[in-house]
C-alpha distance (Angstrom), angle and dihedral (degrees) to the residues before:
residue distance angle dihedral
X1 . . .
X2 3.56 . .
X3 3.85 96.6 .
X4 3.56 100.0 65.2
X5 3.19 137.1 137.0
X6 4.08 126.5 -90.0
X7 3.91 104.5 -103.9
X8 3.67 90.0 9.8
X9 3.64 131.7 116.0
X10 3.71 115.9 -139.3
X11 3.61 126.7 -101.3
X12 3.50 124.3 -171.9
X13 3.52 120.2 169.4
X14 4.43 125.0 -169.0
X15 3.68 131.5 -163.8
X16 3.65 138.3 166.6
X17 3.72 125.2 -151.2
X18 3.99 134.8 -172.3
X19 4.36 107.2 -134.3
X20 3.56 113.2 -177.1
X21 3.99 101.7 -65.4
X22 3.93 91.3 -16.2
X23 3.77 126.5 90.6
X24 3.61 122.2 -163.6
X25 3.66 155.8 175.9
X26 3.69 129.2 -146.2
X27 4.05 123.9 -165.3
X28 3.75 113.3 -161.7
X29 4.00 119.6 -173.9
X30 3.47 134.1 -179.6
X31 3.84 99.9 -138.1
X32 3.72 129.8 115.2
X33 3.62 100.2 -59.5
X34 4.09 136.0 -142.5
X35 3.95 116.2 -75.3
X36 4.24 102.1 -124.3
X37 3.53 83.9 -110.4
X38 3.57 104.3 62.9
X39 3.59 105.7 36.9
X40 3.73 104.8 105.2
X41 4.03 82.3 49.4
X42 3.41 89.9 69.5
X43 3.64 92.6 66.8
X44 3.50 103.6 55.5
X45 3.61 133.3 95.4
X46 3.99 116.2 -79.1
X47 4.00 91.2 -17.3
X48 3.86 112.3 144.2
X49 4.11 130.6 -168.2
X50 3.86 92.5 -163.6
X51 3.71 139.0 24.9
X52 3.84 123.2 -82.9
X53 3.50 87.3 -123.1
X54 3.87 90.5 60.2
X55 4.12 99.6 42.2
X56 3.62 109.4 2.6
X57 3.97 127.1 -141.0
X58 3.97 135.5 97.0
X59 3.97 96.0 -94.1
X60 4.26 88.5 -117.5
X61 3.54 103.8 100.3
X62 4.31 98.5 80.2
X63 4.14 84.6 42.9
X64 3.95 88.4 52.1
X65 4.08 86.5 48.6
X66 3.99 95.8 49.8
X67 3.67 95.4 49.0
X68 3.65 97.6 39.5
X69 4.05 81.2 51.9
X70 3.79 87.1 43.2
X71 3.64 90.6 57.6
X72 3.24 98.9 53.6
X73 3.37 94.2 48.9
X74 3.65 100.2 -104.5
X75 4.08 140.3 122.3
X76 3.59 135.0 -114.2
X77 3.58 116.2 -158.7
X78 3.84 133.0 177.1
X79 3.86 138.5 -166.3
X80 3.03 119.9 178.1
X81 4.06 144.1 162.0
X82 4.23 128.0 -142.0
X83 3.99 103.0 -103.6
X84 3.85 94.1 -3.2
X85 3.51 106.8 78.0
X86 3.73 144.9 -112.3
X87 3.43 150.9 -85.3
X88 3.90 130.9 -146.4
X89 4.11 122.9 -173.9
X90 3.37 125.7 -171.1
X91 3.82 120.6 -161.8
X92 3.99 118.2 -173.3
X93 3.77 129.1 164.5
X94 3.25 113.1 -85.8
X95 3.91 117.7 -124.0
């Protein structure tokens, strides 16, 4: 919610899905989005794409998600688009 968009309400949309022996979630937002080039960044430990000043937070919490995921023997995975948004799936075993 904190990424959005100037003038913008937020949008965040959640689904889960069943995929052969996977379950999953996907969150979808409509905020600014993640540059190609940055987007493994964002999952790694205390790494930041804008100044605290301008969206606060530590830069932990999407590294804490991945290896949680990790551990459990999932994926992460995220597309996403400069100023249009992104897209984060979640696969995990299902049980």
């Amino acid at each position: 919610m904190k990424f959005a968009q100037p003038g913008k309400k937020p949008v965040v949309e959640v689904r889960a899905f069943r995929r052969g022996d996977s379950v999953g979630i996907q969150v979808q937002d409509h905020g600014i989005g993640i540059a190609q080039q940055h987007q493994e960044r964002v999952f790694k430990v205390f790494e930041r794409l804008h100044d605290s000043d301008e969206y606060p937070g530590t830069g932990i919490g999407l590294a804490i998600v991945r290896r949680g995921v990790s551990r459990m023997g999932g994926t992460i995975k995220l597309r996403s688009e400069l100023g249009k948004g992104s897209i984060f799936e979640i696969s995990l075993p299902a049980a």
